[in-house]
LONU-185293 format. One record per atom (N, C-alpha, C, O): residue number from 1; residue in one letter; chain; atom name; y, x, z. Coordinates in Angstrom, 1 decimal, decimal comma, m for minus. Layout:
! LONU-185293
REC;roti;pado;lumdo;fikol;y;x;z
REC;NUM;a;A;CA;Y;X;Z
...
This chain:
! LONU-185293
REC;roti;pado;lumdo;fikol;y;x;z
REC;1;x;A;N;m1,2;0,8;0,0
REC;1;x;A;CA;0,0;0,0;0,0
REC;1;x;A;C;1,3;0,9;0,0
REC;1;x;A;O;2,2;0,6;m0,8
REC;2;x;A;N;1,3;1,6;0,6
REC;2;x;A;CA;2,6;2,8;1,1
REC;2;x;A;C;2,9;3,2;m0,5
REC;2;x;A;O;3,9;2,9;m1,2
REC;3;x;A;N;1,7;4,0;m0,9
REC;3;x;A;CA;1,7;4,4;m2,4
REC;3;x;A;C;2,6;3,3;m3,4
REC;3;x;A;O;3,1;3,8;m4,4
REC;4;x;A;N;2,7;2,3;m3,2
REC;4;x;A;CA;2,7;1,4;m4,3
REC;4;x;A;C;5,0;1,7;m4,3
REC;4;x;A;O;5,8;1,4;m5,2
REC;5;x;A;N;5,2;2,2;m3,1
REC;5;x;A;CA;6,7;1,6;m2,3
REC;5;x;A;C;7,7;3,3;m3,0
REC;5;x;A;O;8,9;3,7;m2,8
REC;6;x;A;N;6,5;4,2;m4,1
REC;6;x;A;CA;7,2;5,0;m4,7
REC;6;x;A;C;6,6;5,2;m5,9
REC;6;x;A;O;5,4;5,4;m6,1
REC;7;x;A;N;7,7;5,3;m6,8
REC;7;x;A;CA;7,3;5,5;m8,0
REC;7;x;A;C;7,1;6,8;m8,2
REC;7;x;A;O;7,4;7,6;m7,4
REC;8;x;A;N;6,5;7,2;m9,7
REC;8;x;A;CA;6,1;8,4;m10,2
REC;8;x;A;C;7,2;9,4;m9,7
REC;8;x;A;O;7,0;10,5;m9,1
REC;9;x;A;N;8,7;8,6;m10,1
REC;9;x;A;CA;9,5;9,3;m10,5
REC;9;x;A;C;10,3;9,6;m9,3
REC;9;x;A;O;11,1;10,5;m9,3
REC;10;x;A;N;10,0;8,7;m8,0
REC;10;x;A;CA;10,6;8,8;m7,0
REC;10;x;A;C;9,6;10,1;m6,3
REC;10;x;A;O;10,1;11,1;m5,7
REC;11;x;A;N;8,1;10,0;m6,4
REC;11;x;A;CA;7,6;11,2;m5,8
REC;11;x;A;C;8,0;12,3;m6,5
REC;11;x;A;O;7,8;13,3;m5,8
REC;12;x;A;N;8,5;12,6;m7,6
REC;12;x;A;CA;8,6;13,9;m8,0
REC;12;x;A;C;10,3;14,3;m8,1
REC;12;x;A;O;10,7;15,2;m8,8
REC;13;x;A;N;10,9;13,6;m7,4
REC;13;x;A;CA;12,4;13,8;m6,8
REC;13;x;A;C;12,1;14,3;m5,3
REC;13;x;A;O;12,8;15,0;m4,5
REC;14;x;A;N;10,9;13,5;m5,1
REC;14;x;A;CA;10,5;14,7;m3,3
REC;14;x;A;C;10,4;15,5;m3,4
REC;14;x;A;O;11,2;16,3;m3,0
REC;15;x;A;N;9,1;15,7;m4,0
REC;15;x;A;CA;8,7;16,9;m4,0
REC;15;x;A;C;9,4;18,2;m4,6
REC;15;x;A;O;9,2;19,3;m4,1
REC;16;x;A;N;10,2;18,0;m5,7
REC;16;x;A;CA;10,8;18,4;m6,4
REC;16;x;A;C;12,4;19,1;m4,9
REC;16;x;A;O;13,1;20,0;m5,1
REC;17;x;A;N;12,4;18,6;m4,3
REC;17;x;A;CA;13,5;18,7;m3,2
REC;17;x;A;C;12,4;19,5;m2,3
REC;17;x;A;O;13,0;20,4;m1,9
REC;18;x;A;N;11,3;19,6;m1,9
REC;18;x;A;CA;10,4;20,1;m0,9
REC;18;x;A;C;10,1;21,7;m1,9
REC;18;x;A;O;10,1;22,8;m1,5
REC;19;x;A;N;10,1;21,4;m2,7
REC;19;x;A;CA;10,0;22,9;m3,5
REC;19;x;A;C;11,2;23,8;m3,6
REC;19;x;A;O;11,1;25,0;m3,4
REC;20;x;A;N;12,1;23,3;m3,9
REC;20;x;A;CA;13,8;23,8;m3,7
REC;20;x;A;C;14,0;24,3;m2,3
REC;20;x;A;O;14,2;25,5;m2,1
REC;21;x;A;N;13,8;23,0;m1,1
REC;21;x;A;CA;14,0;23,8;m0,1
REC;21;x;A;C;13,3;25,1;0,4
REC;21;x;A;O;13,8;25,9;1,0
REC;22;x;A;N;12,0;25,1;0,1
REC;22;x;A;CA;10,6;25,8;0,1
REC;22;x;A;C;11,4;27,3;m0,1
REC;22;x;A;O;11,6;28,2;0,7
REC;23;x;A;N;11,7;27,3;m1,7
REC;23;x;A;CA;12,0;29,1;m2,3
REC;23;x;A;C;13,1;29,2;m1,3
REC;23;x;A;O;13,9;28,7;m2,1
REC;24;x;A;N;13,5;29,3;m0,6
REC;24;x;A;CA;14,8;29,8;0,3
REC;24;x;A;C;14,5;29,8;1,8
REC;24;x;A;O;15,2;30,1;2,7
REC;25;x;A;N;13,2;29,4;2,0
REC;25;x;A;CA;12,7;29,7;3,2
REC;25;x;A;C;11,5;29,8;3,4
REC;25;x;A;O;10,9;29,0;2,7
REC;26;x;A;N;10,7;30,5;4,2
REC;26;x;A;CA;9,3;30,3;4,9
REC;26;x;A;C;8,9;29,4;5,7
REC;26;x;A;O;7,8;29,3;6,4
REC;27;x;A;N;10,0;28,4;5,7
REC;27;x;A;CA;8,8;27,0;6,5
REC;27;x;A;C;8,3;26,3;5,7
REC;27;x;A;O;9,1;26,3;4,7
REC;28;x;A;N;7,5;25,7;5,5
REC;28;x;A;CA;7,0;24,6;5,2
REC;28;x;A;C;7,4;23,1;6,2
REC;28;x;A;O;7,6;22,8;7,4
REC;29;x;A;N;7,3;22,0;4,6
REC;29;x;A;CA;7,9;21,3;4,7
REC;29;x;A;C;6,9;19,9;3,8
REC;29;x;A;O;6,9;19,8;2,6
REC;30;x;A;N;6,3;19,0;4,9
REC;30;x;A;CA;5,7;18,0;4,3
REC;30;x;A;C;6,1;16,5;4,6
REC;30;x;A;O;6,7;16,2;5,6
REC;31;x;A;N;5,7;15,7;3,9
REC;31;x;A;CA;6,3;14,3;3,6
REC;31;x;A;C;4,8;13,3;3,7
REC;31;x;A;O;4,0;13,1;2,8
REC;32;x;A;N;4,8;12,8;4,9
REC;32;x;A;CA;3,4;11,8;5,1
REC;32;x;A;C;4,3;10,4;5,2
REC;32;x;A;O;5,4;10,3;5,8
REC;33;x;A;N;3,6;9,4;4,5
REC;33;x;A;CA;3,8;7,8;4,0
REC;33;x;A;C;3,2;6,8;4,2
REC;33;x;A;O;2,3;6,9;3,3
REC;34;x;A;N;3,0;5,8;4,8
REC;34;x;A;CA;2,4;5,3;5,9
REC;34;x;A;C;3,1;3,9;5,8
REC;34;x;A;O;4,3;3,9;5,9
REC;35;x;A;N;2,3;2,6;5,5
REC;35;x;A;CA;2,8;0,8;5,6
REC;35;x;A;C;3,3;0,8;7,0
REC;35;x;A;O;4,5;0,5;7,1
REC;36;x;A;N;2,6;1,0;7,9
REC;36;x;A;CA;2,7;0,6;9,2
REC;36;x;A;C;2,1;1,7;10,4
REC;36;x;A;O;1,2;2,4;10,1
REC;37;x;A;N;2,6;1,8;11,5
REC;37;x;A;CA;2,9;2,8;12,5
REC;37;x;A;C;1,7;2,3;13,1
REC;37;x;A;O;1,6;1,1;13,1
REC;38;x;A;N;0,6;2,9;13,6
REC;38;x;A;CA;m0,4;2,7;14,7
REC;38;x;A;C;m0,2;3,5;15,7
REC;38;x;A;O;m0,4;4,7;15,8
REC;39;x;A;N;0,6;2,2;16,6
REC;39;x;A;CA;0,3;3,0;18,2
REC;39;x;A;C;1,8;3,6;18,4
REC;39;x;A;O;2,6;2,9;17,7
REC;40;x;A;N;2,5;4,7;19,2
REC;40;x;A;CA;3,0;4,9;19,4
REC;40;x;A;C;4,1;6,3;18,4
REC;40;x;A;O;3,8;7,5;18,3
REC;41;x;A;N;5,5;5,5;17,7
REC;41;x;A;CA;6,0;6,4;16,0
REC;41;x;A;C;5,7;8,1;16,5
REC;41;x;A;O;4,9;8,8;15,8
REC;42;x;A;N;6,4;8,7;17,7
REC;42;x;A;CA;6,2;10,4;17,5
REC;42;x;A;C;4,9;10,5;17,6
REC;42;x;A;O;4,5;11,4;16,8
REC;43;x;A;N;3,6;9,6;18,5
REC;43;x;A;CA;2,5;10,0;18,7
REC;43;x;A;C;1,5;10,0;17,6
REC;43;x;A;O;0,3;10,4;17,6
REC;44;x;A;N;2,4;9,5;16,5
REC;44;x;A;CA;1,1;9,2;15,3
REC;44;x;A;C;1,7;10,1;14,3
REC;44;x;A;O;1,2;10,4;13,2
REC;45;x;A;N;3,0;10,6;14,7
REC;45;x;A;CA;3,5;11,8;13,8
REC;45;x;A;C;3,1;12,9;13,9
REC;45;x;A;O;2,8;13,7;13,1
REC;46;x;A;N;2,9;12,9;15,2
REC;46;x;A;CA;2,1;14,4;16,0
REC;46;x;A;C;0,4;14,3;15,6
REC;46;x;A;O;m0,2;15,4;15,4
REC;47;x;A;N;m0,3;13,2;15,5
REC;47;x;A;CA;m1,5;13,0;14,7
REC;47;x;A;C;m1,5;13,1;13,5
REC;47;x;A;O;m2,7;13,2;13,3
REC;48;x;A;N;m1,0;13,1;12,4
REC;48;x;A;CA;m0,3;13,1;11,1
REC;48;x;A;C;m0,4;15,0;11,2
REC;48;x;A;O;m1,2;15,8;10,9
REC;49;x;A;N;1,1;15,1;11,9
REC;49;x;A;CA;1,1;16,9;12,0
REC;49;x;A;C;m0,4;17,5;12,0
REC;49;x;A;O;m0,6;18,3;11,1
REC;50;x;A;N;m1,2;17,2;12,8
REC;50;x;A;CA;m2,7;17,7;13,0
REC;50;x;A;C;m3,1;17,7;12,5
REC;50;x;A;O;m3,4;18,7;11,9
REC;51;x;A;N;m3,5;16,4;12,1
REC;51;x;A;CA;m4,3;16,3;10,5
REC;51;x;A;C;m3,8;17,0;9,0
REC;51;x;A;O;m4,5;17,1;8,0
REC;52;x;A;N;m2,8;17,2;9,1
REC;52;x;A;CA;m2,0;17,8;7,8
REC;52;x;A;C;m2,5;19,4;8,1
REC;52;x;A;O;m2,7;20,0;7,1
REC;53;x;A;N;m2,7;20,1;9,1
REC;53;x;A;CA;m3,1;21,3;10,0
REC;53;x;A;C;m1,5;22,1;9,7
REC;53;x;A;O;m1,4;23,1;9,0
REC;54;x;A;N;m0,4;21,4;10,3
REC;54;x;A;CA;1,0;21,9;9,9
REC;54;x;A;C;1,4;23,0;10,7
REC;54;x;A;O;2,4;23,8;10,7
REC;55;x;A;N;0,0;22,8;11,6
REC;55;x;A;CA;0,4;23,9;13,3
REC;55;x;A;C;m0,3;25,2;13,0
REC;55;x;A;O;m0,7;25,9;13,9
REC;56;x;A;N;m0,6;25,6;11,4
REC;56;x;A;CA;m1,4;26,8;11,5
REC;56;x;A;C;m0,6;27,2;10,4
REC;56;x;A;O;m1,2;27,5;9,4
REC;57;x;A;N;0,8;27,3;10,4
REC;57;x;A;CA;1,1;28,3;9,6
REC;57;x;A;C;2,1;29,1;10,5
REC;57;x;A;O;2,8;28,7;11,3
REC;58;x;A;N;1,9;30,4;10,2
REC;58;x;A;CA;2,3;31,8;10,1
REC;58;x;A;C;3,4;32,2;11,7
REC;58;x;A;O;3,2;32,9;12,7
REC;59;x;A;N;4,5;31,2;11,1
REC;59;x;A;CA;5,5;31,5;11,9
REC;59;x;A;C;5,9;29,9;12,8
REC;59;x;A;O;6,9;29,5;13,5
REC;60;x;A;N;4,8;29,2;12,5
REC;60;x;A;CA;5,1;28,2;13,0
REC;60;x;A;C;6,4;27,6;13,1
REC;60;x;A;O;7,2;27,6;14,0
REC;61;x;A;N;6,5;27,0;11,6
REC;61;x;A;CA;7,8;26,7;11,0
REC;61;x;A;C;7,5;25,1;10,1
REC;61;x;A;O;8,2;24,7;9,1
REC;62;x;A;N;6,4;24,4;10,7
REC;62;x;A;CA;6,3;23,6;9,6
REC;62;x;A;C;7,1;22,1;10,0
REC;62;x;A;O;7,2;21,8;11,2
REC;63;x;A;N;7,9;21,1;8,8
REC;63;x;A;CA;8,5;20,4;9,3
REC;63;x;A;C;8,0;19,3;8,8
REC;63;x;A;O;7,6;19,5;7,6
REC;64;x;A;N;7,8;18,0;9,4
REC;64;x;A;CA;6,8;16,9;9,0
REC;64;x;A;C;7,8;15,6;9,0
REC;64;x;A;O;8,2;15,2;10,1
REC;65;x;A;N;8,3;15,1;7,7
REC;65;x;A;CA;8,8;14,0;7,9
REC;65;x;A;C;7,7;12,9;7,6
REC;65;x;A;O;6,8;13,0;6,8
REC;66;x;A;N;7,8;11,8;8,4
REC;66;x;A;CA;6,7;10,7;8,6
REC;66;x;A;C;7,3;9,3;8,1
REC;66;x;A;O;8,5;9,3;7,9
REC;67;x;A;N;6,9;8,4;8,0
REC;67;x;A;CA;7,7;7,3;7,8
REC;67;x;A;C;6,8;6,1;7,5
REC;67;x;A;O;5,8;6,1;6,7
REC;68;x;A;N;7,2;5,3;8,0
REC;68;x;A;CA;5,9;4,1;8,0
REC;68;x;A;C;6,9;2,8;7,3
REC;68;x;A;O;7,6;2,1;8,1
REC;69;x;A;N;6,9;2,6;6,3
REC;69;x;A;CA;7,8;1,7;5,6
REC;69;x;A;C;8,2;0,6;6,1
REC;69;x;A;O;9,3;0,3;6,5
REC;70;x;A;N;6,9;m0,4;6,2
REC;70;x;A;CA;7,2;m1,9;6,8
REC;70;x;A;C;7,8;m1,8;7,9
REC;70;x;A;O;8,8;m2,4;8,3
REC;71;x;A;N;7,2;m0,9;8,5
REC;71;x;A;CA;7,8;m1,3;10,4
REC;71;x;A;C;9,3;m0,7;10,1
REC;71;x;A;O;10,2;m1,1;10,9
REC;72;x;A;N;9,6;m0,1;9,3
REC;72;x;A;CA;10,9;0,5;9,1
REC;72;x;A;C;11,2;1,6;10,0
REC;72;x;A;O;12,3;1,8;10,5
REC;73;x;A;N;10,4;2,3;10,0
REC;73;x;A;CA;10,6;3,8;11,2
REC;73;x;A;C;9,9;4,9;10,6
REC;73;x;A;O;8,9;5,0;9,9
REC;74;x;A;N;11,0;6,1;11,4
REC;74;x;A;CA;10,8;7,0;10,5
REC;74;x;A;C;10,6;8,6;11,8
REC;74;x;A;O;11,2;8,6;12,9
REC;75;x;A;N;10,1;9,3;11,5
REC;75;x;A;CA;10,1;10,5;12,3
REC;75;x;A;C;10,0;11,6;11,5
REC;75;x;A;O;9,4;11,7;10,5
REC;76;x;A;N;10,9;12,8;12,3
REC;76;x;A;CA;10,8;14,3;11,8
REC;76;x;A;C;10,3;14,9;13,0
REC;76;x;A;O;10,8;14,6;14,1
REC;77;x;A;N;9,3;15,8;12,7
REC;77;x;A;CA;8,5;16,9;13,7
REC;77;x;A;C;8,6;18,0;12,9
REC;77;x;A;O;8,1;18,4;11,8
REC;78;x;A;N;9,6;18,6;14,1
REC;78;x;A;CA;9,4;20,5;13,6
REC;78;x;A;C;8,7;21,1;14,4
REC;78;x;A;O;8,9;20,8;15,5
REC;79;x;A;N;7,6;22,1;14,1
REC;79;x;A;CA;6,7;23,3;14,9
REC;79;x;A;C;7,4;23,8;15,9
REC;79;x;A;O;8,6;23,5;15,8
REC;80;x;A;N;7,0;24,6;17,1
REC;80;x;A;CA;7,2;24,9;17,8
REC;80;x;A;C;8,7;26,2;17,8
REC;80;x;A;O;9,7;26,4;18,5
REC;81;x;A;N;8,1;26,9;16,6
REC;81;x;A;CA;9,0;28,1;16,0
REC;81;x;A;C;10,1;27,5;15,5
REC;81;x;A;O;11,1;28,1;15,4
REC;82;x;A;N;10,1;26,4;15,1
REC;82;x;A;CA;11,5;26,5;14,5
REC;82;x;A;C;11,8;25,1;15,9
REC;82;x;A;O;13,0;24,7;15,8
REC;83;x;A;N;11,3;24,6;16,7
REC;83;x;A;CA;12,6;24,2;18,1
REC;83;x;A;C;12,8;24,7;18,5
REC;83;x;A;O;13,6;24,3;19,3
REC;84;x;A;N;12,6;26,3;18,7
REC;84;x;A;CA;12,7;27,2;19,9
REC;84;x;A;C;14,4;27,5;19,4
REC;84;x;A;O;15,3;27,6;20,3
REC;85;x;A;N;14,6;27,5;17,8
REC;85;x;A;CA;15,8;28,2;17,2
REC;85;x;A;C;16,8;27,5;16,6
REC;85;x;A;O;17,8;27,9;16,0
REC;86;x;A;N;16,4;26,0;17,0
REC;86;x;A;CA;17,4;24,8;15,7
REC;86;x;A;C;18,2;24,1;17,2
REC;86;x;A;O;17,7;24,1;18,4
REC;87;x;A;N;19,4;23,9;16,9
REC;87;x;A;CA;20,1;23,4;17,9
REC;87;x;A;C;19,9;21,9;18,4
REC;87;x;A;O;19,7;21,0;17,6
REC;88;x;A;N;19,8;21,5;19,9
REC;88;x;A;CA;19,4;20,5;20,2
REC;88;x;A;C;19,4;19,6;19,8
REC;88;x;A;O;18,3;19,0;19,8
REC;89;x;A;N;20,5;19,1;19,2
REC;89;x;A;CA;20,3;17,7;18,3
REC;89;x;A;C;19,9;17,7;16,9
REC;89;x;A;O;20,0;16,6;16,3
REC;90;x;A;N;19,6;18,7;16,3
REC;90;x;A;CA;19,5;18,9;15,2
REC;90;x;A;C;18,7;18,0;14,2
REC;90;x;A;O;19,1;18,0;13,0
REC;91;x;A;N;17,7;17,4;14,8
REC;91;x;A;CA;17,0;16,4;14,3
REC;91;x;A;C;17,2;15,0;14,2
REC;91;x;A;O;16,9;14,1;13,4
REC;92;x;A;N;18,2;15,1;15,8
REC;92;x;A;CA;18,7;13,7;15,3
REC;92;x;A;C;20,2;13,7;13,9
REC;92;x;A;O;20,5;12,9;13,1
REC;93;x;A;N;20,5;14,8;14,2
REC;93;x;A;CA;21,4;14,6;13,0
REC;93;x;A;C;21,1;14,2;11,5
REC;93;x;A;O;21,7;13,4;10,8
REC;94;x;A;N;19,9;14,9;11,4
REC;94;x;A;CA;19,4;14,8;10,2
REC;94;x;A;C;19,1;13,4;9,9
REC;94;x;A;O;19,7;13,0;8,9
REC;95;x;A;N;17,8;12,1;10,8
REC;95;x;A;CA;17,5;11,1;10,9
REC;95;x;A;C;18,7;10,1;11,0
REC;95;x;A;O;18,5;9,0;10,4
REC;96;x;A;N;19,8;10,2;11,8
REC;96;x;A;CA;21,1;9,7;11,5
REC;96;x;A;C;21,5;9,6;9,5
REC;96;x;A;O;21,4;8,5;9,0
REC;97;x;A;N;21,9;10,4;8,9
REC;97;x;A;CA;22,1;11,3;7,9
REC;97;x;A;C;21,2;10,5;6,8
REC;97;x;A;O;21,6;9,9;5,8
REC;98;x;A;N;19,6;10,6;7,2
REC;98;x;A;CA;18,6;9,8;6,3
REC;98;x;A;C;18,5;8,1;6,6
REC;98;x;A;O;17,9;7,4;5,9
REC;99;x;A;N;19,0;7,8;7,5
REC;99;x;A;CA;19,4;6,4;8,1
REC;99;x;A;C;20,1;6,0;7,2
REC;99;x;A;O;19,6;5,2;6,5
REC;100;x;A;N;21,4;6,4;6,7
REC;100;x;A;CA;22,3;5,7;6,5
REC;100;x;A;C;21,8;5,5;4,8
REC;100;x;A;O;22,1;4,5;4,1
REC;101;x;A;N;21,0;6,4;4,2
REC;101;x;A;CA;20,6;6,3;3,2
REC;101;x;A;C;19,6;5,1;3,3
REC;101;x;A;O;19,9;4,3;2,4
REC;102;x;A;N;18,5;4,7;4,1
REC;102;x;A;CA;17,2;3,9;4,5
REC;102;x;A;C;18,3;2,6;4,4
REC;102;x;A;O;18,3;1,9;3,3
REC;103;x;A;N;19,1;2,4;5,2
REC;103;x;A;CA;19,8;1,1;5,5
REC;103;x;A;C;20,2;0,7;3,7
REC;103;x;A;O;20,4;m0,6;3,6
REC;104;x;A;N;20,3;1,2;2,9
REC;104;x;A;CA;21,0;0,9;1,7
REC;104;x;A;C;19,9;0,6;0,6
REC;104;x;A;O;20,1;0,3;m0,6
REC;105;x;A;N;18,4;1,0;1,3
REC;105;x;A;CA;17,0;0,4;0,4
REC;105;x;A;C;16,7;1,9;m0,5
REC;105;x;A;O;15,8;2,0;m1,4
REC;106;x;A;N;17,9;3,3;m0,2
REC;106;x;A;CA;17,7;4,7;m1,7
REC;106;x;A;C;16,7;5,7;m0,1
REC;106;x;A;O;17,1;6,6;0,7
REC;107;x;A;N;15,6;4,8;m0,3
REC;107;x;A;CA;14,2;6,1;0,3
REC;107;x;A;C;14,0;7,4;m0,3
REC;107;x;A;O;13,6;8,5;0,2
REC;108;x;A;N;14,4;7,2;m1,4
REC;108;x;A;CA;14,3;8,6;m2,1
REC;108;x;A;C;15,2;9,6;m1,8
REC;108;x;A;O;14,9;10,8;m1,8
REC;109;x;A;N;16,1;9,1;m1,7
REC;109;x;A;CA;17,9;9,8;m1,5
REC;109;x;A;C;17,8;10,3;m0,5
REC;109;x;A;O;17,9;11,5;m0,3
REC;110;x;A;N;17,5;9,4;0,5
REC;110;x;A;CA;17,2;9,8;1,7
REC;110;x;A;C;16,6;10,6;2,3
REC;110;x;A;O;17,1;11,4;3,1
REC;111;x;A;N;14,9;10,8;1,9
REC;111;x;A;CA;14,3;11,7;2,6
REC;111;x;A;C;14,9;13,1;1,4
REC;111;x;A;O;15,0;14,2;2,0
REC;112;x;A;N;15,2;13,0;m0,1
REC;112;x;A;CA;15,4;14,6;m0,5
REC;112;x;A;C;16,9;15,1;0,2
REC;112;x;A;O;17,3;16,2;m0,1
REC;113;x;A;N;17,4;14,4;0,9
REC;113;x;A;CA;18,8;14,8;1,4
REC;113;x;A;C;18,3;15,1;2,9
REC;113;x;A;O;19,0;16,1;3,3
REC;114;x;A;N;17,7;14,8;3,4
REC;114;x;A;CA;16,9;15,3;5,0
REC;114;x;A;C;16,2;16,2;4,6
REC;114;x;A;O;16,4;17,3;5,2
REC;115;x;A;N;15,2;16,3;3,8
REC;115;x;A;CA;14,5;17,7;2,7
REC;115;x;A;C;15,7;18,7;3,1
REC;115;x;A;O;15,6;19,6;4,0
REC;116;x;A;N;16,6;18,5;2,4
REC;116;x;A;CA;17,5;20,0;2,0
REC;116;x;A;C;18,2;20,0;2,9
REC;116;x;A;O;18,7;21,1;2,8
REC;117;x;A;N;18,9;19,2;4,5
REC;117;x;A;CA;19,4;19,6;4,9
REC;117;x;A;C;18,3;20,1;6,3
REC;117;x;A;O;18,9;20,7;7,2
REC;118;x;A;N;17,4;20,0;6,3
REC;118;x;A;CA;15,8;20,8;7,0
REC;118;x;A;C;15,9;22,4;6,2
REC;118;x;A;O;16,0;23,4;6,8
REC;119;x;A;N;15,8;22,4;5,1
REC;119;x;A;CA;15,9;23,6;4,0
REC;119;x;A;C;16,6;24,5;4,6
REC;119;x;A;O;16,3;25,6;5,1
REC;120;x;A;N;18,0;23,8;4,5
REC;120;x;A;CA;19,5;24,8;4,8
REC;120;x;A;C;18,9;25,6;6,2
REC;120;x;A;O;19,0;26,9;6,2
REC;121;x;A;N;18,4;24,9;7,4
REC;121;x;A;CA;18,3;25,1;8,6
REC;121;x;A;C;17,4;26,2;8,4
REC;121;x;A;O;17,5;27,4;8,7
REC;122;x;A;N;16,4;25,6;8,0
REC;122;x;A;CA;15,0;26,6;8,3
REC;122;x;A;C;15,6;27,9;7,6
REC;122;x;A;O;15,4;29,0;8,2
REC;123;x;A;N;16,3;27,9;6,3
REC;123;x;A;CA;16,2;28,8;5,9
REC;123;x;A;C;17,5;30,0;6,5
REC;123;x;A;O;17,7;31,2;6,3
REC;124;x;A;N;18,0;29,3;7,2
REC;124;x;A;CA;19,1;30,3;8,6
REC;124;x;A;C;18,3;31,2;9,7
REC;124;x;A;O;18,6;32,2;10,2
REC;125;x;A;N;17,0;30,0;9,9
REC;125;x;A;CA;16,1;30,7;10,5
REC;125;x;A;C;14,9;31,6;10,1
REC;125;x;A;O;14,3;32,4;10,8
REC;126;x;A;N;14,8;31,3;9,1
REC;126;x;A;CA;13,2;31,5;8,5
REC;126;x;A;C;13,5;31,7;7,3
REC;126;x;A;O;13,3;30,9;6,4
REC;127;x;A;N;14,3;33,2;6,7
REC;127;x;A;CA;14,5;33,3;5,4
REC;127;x;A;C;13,2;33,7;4,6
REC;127;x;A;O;12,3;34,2;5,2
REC;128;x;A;N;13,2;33,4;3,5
REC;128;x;A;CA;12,5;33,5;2,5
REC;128;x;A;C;12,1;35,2;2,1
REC;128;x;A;O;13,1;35,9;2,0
REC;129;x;A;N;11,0;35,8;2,0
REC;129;x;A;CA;10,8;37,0;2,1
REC;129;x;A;C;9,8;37,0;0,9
REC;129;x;A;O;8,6;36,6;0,9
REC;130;x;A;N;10,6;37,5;m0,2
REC;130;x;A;CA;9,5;36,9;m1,4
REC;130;x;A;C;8,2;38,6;m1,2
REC;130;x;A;O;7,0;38,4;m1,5
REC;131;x;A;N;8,4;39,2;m1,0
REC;131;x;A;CA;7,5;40,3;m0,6
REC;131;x;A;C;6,1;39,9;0,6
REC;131;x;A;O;5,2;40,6;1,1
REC;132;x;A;N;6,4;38,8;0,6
REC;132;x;A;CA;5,2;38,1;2,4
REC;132;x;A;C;4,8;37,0;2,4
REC;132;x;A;O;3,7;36,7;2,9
REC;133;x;A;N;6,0;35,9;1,7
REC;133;x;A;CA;6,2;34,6;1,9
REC;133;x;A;C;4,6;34,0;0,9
REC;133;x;A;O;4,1;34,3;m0,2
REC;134;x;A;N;4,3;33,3;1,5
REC;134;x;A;CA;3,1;32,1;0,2
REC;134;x;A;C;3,5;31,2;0,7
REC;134;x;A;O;4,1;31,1;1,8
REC;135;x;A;N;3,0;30,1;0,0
REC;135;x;A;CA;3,3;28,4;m0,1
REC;135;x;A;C;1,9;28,2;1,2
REC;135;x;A;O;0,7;28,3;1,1
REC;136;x;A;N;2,4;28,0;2,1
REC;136;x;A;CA;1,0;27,9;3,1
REC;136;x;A;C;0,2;26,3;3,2
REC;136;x;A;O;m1,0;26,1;3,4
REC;137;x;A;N;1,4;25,3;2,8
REC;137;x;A;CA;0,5;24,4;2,7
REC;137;x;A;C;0,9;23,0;1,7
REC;137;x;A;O;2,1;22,7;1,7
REC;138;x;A;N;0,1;22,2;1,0
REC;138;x;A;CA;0,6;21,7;m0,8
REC;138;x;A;C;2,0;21,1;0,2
REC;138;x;A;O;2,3;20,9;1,4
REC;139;x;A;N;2,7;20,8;m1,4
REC;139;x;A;CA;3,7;20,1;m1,5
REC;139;x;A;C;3,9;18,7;m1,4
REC;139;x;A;O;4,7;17,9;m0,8
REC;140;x;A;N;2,8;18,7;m2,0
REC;140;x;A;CA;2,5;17,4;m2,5
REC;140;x;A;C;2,9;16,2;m0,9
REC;140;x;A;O;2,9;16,7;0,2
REC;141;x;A;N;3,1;14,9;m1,3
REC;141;x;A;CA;3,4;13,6;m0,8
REC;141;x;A;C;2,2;13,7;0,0
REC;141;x;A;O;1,4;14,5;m0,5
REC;142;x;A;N;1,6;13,0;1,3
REC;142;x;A;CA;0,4;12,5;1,9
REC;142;x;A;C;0,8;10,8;2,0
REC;142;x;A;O;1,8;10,1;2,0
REC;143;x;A;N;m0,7;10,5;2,1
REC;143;x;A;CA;0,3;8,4;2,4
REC;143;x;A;C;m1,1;8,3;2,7
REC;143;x;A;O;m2,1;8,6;2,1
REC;144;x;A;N;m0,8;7,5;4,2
REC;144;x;A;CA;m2,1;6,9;4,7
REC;144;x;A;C;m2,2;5,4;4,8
REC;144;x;A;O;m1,7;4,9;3,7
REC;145;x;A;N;m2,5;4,7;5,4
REC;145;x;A;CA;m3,1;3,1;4,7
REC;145;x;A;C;m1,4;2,3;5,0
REC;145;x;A;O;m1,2;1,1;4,7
């Protein structure tokens, strides 16, 4: 069902934003899609994180935007490595930022504009080291039921 709520062309405006932000930094950065939230939004983001295995890369830098359409809720989870170094509110900024885009029905706009402003960050923290750096884990969209 989630699948159905993006087009060809809207998934490859994500991903296409998840690869951009990607060359300018070493975090990784994934996008899970989801009808409806089971259970509790961060706790099924943090289940999502796991199952994606987002917690086994390198510098522990990986950033998980989640979003469960119907229910209308959305979560970002950053790794350990990059809270230790992003300024306290930093997430809510960004979710604010992708909010005002959600409220207006442009999901797309929204999450590649939270994409790149995740990018900008990580990559203040986590620059891109083309001598070391690999894509640690796909690009690609995930969407669960």
């Amino acid at each position: 069902m989630a699948e159905k709520l993006f087009s060809n062309e809207d998934r490859e405006i994500i991903i296409s934003a998840i690869k951009q932000a990607e060359l300018k930094t070493s975090g990784e950065i994934q996008v899970h899609i989801e009808s409806k939230v089971r259970g509790d939004l961060m706790d099924r983001a943090a289940e999502v994180f796991e199952m994606l295995k987002m917690f086994q890369t390198k510098d522990r830098n990986g950033v998980l935007f989640y979003l469960a359409v119907e229910d209308h809720k959305f979560a970002i989870l950053g790794d350990g490595g990059i809270n230790a170094v992003v300024p306290k509110n930093f997430w809510e900024e960004i979710k604010e930022t992708m909010l005002g885009y959600f409220k207006k029905g442009e999901f797309t706009e929204g999450l590649k504009t939270g994409i790149k402003m995740a990018g900008d960050q990580l990559q203040a923290h986590f620059p891109y080291n083309e001598s070391t750096d690999i894509n640690e884990l796909p690009d690609e969209i995930s969407f669960g039921e």
